[in-house]
C-alpha positions as CSV (number, residue, x, y, z in Angstrom):
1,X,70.0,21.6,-73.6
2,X,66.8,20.0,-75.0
3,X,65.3,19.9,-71.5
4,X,65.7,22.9,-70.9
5,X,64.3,24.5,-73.7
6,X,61.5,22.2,-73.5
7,X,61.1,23.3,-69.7
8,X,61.6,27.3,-71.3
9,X,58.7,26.4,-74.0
10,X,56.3,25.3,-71.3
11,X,56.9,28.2,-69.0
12,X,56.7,30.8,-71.8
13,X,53.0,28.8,-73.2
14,X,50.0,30.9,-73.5
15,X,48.5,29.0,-70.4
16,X,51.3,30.6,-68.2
17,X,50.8,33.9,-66.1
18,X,52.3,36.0,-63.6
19,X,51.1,35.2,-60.2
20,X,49.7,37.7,-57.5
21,X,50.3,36.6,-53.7
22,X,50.3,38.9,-50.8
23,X,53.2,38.5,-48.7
24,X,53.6,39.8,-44.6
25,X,56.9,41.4,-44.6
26,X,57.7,43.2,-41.1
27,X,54.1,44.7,-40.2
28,X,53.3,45.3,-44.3
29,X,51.3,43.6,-47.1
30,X,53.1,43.2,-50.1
31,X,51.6,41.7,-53.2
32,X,53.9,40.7,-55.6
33,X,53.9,38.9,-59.2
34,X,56.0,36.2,-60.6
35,X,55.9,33.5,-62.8
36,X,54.4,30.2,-61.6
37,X,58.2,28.6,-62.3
38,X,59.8,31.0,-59.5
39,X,57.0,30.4,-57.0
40,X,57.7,27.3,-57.4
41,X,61.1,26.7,-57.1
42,X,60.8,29.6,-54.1
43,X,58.5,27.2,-52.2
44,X,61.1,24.0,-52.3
45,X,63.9,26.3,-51.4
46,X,61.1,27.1,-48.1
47,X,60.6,23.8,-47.3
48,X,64.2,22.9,-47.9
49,X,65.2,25.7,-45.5
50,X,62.6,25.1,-43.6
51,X,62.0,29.2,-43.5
52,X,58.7,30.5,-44.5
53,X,58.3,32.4,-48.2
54,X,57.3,35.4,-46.8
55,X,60.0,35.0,-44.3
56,X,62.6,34.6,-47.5
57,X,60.9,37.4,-49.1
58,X,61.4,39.7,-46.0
59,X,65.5,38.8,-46.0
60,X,65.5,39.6,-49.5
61,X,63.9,42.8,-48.9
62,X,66.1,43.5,-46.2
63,X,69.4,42.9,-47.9
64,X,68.2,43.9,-51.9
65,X,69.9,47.1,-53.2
66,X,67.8,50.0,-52.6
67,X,67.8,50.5,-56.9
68,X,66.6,47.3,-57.3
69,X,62.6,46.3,-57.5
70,X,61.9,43.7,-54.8
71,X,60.6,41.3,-57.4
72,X,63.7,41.6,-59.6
73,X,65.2,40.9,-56.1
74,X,63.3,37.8,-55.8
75,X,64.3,36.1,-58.9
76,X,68.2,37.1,-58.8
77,X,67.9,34.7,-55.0
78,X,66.0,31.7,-57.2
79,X,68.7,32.2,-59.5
80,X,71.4,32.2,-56.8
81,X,69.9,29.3,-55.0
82,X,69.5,27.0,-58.3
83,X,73.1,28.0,-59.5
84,X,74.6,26.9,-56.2
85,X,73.0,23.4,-56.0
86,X,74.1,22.7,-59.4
């Protein structure tokens, strides 16, 4: 649990901000903003997949409850993904 919260404290530090990037999703720009932690982690699940992040982004959209922000979206897969490999 101590890693963890260590790991929680880093990613909450003052240092830490949310992250612009434009992604291509069908024939549209998107620019969306996360926390450096889910980039991250949505980058090794890319290159594990070997699928593109704007590519994983655009499934997401495609499948995400019509209620439900894209970027909200986004972290519930991380979330998903990290659960599962556990």
């Amino acid at each position: 649990m101590k890693m963890y919260l260590s790991r929680f404290d880093e990613a909450q530090s003052g240092h830490e901000h949310l992250i612009a990037r434009t992604l291509m999703i069908g024939d549209s720009r998107i620019s969306i903003r996360l926390e450096p932690i889910f980039w991250s982690v949505l980058e090794r699940i890319s290159l594990r997949e070997n699928w593109s992040v704007d590519d994983i982004c655009a499934e997401i959209e495609s499948r995400r409850q019509r209620d439900a922000s894209l970027v909200s979206s986004i972290r519930v897969f991380v979330l998903c993904c990290l659960t599962d490999s556990s």
